[in-house]
Backbone as numpy.savetxt, mean C-alpha at the origin, in Angstrom:
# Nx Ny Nz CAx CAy CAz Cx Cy Cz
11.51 -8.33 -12.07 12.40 -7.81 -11.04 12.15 -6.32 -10.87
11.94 -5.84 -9.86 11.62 -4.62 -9.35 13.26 -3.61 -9.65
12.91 -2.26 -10.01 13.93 -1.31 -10.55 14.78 -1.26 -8.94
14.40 -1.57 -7.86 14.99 -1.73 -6.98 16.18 -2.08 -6.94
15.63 -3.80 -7.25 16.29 -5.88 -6.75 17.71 -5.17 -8.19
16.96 -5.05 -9.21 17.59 -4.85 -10.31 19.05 -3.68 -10.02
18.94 -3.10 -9.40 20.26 -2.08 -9.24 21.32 -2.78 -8.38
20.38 -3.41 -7.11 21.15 -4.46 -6.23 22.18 -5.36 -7.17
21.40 -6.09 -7.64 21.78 -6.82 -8.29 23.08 -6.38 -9.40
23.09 -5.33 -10.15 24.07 -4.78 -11.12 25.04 -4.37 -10.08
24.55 -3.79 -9.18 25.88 -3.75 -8.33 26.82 -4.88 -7.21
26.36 -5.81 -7.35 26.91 -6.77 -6.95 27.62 -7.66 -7.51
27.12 -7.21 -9.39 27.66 -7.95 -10.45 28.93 -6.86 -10.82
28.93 -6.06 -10.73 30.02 -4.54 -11.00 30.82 -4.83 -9.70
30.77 -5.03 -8.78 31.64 -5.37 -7.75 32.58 -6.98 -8.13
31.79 -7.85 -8.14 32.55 -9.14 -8.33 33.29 -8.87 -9.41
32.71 -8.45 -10.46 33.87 -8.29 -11.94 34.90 -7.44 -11.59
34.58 -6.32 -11.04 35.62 -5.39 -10.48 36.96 -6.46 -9.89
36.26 -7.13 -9.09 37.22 -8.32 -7.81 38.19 -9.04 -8.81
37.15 -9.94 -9.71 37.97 -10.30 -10.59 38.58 -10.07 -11.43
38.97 -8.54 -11.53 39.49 -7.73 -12.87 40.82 -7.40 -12.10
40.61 -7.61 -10.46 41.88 -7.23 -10.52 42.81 -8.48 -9.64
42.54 -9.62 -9.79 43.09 -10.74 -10.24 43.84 -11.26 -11.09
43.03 -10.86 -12.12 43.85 -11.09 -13.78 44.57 -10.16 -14.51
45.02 -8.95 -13.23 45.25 -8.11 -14.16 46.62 -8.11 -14.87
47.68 -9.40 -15.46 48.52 -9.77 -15.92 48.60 -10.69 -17.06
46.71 -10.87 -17.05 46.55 -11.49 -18.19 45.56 -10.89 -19.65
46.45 -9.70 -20.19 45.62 -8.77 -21.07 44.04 -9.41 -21.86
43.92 -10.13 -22.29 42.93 -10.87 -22.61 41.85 -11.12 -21.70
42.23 -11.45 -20.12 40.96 -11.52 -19.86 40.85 -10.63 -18.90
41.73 -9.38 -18.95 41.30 -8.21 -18.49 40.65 -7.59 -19.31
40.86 -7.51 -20.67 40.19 -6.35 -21.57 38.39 -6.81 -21.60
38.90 -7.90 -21.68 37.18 -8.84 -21.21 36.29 -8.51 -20.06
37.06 -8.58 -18.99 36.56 -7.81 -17.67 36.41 -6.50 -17.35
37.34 -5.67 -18.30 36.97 -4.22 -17.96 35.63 -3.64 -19.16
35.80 -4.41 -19.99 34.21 -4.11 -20.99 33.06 -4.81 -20.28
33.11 -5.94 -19.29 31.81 -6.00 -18.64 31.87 -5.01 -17.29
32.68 -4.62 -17.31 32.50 -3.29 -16.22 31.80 -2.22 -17.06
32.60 -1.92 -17.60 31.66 -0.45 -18.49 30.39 -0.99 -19.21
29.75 -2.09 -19.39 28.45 -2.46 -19.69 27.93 -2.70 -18.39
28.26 -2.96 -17.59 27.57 -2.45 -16.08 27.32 -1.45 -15.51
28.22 -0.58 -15.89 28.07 1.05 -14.89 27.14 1.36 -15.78
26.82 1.21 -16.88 26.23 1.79 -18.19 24.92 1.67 -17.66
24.49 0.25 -18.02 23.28 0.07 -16.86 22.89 0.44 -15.57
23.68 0.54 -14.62 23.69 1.00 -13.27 23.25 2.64 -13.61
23.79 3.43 -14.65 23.54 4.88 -14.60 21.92 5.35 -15.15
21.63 4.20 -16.15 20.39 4.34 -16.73 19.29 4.24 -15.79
19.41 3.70 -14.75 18.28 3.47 -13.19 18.28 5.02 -12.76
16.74 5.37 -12.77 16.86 6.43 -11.53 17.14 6.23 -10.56
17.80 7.56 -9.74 18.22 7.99 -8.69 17.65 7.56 -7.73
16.76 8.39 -7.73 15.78 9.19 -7.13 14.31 8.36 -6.56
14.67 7.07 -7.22 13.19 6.53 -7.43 13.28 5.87 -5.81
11.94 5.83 -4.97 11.32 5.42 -3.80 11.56 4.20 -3.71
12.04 3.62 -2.61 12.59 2.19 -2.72 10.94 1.55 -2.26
10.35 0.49 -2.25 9.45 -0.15 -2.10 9.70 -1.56 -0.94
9.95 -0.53 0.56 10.53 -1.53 0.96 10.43 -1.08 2.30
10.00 -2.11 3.83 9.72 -1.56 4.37 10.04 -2.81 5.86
10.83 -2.06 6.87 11.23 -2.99 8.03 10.19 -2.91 9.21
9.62 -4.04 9.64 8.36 -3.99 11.02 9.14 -4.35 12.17
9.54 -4.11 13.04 10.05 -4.60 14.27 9.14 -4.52 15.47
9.19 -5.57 16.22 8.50 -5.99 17.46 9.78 -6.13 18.81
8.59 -6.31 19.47 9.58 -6.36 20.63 7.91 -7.41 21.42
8.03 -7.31 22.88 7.22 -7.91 23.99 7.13 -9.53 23.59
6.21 -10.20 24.05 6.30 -11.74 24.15 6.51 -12.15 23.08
5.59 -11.94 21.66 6.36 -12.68 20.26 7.54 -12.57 20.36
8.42 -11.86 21.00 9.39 -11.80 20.40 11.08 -12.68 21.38
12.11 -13.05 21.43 12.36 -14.23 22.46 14.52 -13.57 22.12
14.25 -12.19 22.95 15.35 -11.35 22.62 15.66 -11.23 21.13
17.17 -11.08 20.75 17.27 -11.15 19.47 17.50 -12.48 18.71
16.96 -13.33 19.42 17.13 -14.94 18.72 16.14 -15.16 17.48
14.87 -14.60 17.63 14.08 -15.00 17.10 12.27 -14.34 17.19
11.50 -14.73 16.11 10.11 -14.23 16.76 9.12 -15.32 16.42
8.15 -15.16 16.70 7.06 -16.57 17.22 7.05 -16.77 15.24
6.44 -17.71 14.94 6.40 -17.86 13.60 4.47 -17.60 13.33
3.92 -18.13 14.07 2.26 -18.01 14.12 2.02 -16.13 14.42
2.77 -15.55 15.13 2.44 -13.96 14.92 2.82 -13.22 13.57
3.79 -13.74 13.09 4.59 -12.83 11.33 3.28 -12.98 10.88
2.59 -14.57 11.04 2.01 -15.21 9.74 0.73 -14.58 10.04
0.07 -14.31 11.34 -0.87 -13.45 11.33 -0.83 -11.73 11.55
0.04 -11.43 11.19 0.58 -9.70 11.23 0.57 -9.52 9.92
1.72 -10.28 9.04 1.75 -9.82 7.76 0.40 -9.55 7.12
-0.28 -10.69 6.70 -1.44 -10.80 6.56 -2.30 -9.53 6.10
-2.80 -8.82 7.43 -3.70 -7.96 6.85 -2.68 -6.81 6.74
-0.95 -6.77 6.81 -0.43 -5.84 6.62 0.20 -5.54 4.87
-0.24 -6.84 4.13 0.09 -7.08 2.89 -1.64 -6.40 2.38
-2.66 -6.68 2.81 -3.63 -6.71 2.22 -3.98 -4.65 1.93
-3.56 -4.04 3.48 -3.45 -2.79 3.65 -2.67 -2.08 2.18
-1.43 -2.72 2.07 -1.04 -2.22 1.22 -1.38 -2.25 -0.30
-1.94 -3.18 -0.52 -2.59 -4.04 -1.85 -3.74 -2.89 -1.79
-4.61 -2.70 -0.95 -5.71 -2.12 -1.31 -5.40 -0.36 -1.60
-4.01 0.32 -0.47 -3.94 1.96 -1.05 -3.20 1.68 -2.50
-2.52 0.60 -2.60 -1.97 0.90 -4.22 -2.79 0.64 -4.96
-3.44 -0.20 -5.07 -4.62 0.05 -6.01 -5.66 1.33 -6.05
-5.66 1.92 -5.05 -6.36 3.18 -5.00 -5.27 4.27 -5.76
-4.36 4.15 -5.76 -3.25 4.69 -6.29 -2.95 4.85 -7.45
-3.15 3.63 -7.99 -2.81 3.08 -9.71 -4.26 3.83 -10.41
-5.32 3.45 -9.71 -6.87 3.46 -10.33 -7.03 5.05 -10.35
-6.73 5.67 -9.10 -7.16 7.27 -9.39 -5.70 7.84 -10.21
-4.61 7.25 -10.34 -3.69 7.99 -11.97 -4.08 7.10 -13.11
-5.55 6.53 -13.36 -5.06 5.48 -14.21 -4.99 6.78 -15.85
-5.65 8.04 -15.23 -6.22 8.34 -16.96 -3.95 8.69 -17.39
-3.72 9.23 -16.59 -2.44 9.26 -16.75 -1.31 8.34 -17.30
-1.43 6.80 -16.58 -0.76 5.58 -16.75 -1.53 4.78 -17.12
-2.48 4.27 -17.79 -2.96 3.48 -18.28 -3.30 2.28 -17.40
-3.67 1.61 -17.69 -4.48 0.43 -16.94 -3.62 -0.74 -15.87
-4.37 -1.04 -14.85 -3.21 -2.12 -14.15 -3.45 -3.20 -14.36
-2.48 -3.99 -14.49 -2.18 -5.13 -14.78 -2.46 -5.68 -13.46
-3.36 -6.00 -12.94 -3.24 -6.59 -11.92 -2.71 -6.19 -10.62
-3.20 -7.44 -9.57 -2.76 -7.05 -8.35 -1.53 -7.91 -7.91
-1.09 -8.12 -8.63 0.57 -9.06 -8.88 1.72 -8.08 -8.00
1.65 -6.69 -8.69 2.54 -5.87 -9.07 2.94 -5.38 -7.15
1.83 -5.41 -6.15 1.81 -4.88 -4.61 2.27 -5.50 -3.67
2.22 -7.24 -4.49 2.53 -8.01 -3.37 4.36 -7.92 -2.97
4.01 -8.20 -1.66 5.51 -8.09 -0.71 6.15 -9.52 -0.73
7.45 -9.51 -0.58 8.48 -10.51 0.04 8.62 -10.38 0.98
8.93 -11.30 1.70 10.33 -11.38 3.19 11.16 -11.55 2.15
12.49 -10.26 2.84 13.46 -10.55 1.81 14.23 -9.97 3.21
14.16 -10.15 4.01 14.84 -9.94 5.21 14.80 -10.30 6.67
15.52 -10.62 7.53 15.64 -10.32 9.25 16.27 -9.77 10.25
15.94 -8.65 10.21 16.55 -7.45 10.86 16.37 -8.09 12.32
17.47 -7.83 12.75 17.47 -8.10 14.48 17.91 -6.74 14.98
17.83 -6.80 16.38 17.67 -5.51 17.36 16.75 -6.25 18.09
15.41 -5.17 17.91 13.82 -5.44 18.21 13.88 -5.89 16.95
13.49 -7.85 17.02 13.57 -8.56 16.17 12.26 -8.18 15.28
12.02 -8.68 13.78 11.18 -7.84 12.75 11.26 -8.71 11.58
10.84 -7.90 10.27 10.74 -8.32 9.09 11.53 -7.37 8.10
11.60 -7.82 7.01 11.81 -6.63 6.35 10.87 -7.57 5.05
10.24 -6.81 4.39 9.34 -6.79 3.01 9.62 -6.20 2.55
9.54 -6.25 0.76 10.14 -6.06 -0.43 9.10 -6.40 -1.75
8.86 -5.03 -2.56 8.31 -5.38 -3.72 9.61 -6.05 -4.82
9.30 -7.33 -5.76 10.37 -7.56 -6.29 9.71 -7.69 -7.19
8.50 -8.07 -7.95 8.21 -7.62 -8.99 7.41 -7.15 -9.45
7.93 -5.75 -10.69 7.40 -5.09 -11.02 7.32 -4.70 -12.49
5.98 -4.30 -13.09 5.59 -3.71 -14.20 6.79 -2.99 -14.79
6.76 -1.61 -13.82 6.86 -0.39 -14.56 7.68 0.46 -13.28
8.28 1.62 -13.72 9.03 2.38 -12.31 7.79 2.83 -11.48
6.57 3.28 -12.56 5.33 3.79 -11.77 5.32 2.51 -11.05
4.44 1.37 -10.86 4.32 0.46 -9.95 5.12 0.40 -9.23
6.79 0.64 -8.96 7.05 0.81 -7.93 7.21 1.68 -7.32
6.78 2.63 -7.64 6.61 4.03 -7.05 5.49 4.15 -6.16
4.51 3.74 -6.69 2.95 3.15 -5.92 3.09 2.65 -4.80
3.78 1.50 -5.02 3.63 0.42 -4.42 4.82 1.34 -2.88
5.38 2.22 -3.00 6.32 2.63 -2.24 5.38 3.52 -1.62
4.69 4.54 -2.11 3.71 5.77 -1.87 2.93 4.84 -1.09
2.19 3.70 -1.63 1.36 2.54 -0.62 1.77 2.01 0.63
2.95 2.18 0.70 3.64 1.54 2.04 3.68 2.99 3.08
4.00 4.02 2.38 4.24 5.65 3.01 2.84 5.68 4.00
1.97 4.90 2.60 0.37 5.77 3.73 -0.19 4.74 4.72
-0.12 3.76 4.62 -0.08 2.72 5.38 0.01 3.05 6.49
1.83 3.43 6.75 2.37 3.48 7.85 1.82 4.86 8.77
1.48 6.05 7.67 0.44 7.31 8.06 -0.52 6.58 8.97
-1.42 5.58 8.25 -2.53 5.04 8.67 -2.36 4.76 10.25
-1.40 4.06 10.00 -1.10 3.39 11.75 -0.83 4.22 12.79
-0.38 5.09 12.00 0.27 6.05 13.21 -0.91 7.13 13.48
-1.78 7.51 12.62 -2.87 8.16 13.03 -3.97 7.25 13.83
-3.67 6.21 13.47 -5.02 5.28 14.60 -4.62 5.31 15.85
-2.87 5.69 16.13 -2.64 5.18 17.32 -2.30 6.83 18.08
-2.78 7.64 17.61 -2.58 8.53 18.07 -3.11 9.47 18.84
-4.26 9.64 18.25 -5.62 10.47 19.24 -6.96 9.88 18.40
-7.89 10.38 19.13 -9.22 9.88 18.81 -9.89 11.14 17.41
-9.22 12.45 17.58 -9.45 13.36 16.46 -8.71 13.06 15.18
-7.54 12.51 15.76 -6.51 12.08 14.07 -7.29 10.73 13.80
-7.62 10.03 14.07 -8.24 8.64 13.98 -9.00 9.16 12.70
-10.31 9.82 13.50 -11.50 10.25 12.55 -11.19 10.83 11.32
-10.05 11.71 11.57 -9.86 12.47 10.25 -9.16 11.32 9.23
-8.35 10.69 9.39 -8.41 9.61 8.86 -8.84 8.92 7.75
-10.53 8.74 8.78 -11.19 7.58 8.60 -11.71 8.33 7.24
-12.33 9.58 7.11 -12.57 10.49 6.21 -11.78 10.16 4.83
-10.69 9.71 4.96 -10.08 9.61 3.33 -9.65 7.83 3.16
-9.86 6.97 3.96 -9.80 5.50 4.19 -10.84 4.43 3.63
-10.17 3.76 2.73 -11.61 2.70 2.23 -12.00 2.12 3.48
-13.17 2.17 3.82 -13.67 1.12 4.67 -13.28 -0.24 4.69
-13.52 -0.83 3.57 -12.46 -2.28 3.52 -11.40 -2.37 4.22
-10.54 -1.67 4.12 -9.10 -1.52 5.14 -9.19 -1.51 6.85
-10.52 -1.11 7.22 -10.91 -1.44 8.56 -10.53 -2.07 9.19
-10.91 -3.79 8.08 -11.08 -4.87 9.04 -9.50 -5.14 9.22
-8.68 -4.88 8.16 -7.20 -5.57 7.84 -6.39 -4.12 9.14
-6.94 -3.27 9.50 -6.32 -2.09 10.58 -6.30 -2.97 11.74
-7.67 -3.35 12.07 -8.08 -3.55 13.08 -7.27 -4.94 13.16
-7.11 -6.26 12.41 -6.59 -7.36 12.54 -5.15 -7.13 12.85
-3.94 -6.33 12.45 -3.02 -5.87 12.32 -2.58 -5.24 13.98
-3.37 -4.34 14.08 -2.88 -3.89 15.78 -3.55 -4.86 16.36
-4.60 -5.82 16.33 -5.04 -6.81 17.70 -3.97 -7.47 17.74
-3.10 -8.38 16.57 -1.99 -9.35 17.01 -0.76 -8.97 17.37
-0.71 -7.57 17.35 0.57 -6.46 18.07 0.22 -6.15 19.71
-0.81 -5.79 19.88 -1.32 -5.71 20.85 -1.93 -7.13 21.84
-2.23 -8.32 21.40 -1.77 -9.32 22.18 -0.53 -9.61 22.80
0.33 -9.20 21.92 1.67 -9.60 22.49 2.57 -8.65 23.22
1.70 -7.48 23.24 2.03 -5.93 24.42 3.60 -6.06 23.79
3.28 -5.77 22.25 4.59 -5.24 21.86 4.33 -4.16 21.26
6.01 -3.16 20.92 6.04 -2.25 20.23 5.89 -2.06 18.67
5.79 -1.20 17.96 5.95 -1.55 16.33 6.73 -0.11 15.72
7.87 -0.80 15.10 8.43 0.04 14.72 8.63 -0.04 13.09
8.33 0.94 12.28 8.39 0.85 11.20 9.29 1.69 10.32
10.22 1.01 9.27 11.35 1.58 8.91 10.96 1.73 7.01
11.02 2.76 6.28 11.12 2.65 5.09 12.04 3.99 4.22
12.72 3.69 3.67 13.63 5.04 2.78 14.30 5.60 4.39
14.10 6.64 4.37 14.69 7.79 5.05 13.50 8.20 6.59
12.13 8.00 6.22 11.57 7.34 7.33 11.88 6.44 8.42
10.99 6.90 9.82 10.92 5.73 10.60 9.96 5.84 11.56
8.96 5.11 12.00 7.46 5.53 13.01 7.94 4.85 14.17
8.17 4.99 15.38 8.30 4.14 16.60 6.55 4.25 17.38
5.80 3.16 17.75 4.73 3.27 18.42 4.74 2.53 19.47
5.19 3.59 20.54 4.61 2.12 21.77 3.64 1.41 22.10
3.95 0.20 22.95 2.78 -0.53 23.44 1.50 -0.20 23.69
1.54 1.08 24.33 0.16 1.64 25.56 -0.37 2.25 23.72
0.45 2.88 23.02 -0.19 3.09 21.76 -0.91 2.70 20.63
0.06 1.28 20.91 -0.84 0.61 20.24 -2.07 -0.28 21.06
-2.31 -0.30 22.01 -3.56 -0.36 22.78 -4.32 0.30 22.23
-4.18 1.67 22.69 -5.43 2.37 22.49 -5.81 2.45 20.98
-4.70 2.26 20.23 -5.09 2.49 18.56 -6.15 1.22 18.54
-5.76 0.30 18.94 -6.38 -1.26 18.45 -8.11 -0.86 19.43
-8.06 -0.18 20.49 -9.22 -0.11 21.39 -10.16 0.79 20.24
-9.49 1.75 19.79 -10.18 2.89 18.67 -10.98 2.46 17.55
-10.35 1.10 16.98 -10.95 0.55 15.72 -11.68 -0.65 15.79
-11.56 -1.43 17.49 -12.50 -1.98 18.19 -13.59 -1.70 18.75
-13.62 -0.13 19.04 -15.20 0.28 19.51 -15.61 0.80 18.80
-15.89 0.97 17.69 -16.60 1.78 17.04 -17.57 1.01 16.00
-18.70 1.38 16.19 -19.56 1.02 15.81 -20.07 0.99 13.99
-20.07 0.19 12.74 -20.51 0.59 11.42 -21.29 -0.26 10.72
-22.45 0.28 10.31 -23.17 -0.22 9.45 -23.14 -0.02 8.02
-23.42 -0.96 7.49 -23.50 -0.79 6.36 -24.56 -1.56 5.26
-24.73 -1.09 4.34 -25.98 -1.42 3.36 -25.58 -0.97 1.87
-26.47 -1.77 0.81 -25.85 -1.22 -0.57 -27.27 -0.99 -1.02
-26.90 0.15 -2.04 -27.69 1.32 -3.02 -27.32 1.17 -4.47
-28.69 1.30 -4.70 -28.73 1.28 -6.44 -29.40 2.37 -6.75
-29.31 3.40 -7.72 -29.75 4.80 -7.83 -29.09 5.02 -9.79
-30.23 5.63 -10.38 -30.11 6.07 -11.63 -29.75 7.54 -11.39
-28.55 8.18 -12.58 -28.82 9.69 -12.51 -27.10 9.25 -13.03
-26.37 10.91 -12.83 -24.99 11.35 -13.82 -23.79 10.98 -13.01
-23.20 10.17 -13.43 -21.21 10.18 -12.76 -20.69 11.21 -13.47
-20.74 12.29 -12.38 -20.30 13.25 -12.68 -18.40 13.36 -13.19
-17.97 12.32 -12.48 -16.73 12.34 -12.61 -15.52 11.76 -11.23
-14.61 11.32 -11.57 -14.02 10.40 -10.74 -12.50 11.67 -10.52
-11.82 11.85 -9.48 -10.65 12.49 -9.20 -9.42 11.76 -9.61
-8.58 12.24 -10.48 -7.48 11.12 -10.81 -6.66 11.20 -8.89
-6.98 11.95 -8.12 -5.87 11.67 -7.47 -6.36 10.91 -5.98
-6.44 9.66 -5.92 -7.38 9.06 -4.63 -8.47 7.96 -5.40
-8.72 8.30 -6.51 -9.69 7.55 -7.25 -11.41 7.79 -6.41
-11.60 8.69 -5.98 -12.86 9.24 -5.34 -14.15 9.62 -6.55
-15.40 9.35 -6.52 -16.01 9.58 -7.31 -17.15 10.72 -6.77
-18.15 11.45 -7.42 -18.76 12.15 -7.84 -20.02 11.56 -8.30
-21.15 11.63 -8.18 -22.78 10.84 -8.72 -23.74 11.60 -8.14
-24.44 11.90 -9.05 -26.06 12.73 -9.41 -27.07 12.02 -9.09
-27.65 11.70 -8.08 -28.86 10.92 -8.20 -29.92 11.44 -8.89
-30.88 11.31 -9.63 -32.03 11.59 -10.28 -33.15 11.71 -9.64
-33.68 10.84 -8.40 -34.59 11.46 -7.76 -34.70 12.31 -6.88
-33.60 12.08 -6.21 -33.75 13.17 -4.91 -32.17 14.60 -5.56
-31.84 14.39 -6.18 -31.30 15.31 -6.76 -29.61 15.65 -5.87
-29.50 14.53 -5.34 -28.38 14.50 -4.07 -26.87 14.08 -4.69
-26.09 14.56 -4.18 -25.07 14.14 -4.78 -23.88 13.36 -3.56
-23.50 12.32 -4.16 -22.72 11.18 -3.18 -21.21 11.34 -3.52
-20.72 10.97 -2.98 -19.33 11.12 -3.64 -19.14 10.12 -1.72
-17.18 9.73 -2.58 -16.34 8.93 -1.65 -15.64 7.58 -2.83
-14.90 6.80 -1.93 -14.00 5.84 -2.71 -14.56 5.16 -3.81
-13.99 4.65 -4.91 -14.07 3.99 -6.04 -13.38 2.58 -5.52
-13.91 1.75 -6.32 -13.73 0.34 -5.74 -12.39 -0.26 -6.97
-11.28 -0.84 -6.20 -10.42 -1.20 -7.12 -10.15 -2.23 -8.51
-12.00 -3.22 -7.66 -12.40 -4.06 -8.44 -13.03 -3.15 -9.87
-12.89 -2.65 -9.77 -14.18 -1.46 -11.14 -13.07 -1.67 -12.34
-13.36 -1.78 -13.67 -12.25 -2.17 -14.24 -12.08 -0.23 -15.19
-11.01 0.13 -15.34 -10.79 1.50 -15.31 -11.70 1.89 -16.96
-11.64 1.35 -17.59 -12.25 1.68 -19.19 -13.67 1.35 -18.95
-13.91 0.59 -17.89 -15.96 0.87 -17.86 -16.59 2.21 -17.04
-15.43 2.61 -15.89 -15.38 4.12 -15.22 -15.43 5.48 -16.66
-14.47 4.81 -17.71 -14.04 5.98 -18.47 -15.31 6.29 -19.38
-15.56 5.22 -19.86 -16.81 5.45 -20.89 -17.95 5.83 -20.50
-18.39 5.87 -18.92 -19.94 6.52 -18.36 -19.33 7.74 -17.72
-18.38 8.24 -18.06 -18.14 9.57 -17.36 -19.03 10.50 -17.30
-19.86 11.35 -16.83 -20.84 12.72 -17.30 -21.91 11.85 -18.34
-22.36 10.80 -17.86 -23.22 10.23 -18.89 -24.22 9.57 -17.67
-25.78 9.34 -18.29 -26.45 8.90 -17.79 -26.19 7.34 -17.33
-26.39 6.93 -15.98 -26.19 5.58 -15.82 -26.55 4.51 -14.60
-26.13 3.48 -14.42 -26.99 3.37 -12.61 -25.46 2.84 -12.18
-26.04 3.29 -10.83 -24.53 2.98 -10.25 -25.00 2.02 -8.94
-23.85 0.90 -8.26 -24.10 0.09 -7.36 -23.12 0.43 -6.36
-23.77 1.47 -4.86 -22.79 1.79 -4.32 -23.02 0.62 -2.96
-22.24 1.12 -2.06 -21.72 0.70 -0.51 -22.39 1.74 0.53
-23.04 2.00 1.30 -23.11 2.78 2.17 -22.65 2.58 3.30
-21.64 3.29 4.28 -21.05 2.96 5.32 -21.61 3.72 6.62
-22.22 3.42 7.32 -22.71 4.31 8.50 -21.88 4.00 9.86
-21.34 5.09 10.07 -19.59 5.16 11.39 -20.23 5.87 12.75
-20.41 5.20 13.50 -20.38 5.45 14.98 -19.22 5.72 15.85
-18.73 6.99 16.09 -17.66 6.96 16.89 -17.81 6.90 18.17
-17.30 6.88 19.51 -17.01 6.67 20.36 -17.23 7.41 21.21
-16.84 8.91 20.28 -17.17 10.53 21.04 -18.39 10.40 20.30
-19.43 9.52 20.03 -20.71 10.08 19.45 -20.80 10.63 18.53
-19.87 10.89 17.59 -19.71 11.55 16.37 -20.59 10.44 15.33
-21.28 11.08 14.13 -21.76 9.89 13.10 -20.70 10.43 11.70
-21.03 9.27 10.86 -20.13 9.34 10.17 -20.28 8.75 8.43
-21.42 9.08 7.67 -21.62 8.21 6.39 -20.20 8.19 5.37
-19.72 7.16 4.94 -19.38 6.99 3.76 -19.50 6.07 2.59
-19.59 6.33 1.12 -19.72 5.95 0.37 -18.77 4.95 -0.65
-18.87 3.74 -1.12 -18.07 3.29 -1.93 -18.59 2.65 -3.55
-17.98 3.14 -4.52 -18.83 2.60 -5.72 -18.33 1.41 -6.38
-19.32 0.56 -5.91 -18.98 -0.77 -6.19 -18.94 -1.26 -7.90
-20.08 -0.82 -8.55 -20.14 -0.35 -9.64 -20.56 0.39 -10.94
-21.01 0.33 -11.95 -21.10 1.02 -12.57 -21.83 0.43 -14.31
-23.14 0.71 -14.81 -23.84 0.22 -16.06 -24.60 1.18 -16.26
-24.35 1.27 -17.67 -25.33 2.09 -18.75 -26.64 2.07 -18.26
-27.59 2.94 -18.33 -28.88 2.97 -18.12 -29.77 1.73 -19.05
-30.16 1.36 -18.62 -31.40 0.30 -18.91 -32.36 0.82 -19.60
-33.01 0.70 -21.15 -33.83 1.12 -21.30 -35.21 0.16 -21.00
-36.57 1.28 -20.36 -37.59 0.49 -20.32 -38.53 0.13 -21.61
């Protein structure tokens, strides 16, 4: 249960006992009973941080999926969520992996996945919910993961210069799940509004057009590289790496792959080794080019 569900929950249990404490309150016995599971509730309720980022996040639509506030198509959630669960799965893992020297290793990709744990009507929607979790860090991630996400969207749909800059700190992988995400918003010439904490992004229609047109024209190739020479070193914050090639003396850097397991990164640090990257070649629209790199993985040098 997520440090979230878990406070919900104590407080709903501190309320009912409350209800029933003051029911009985003529029968000393099973008041004194009820007011000690009150104070073993608040007790708990106080030990939860404050402060901590809720992991939780409302999508609202509007245009044809959607059929006023009665209801929304069931075949659009099921293809929206989709690559909007996968978006998030992939920055928290970029998340967990570049603090791992800090927090230690992840347990998996268990810890990102979302619920429907809601149906917000208005501009009818979703609401998603991390409910279980590791650690307060994982849901902290997993909250920071939903923050950039929603960055993400709102810079695709915004200009063609915020796009690019963007694309500059974005796994390529996440492309395809961007691009799947605004086409089934943009079939249905609806709006998307996104609600989380104290946040909220409104994007119109014509916006999300052109966002979905942005990550539809653009052109990328890609190819994979194998190269001997030094990992110089990985950034705890982004999980971005650093590599020495040996022949041409060039140095690559860009995303670390979430699949990489964090203790085979740690042990070739500043050490000789071969690495198996991604090369991404980005065609923009304004003619701009665009290489980036991803390190798929990572082995000790081979002796001949």
């Amino acid at each position: 249960m997520s440090t979230t569900y878990q406070r919900k929950f104590l407080y709903a249990q501190l309320k009912e006992t409350q209800r029933l404490l003051s029911l009985v309150q003529q029968d000393k016995l099973m008041s004194y009973s009820l007011e000690q599971k009150v104070k073993e509730l608040q007790i708990e309720i106080d030990q939860i941080p404050q402060d901590l980022k809720e992991a939780n996040i409302k999508l609202l639509f509007s245009g044809s999926a959607v059929k006023g506030s009665q209801g929304i198509k069931s075949s659009f959630i099921t293809k929206t969520l989709q690559p909007f669960q996968e978006l998030v799965k992939t920055q928290a893992a970029l998340l967990r992996h570049g603090s791992i020297a800090k927090r230690g290793k992840a347990k998996g990709a268990a810890y990102s996945e979302l619920y429907l744990t809601g149906l917000p009507r208005g501009s009818f929607g979703v609401e998603l919910s991390q409910i279980e979790s590791y650690d307060l860090f994982g849901e902290e991630e997993v909250a920071e993961a939903i923050s950039n996400v929603m960055s993400i969207v709102e810079a695709t749909t915004k200009d063609e210069q915020t796009f690019e800059e963007m694309l500059e700190v974005l796994p390529a992988r996440n492309l395809t799940n961007l691009k799947s995400f605004l086409k089934n918003i943009d079939e249905e010439k609806s709006i998307l509004k996104m609600e989380s904490g104290d946040r909220e992004i409104e994007i119109s229609k014509e916006a999300i057009h052109l966002g979905f047109e942005r990550v539809n024209h653009y052109e990328i190739e890609d190819k994979e590289i194998f190269l001997t020479g030094t990992l110089r070193g990985v950034l705890l914050e982004g999980g971005v790496f650093e590599f020495i090639d040996d022949t041409s003396g060039h140095t690559f850097k860009g995303h670390v792959s979430p699949e990489i397991p964090e203790d085979k990164i740690e042990n070739l640090l500043n050490k000789h080794c071969q690495v198996h990257l991604k090369e991404f070649r980005t065609q923009f629209i304004s003619g701009k080019n665009k290489t980036l790199y991803e390190l798929i993985d990572v082995a000790p040098e081979v002796d001949h």
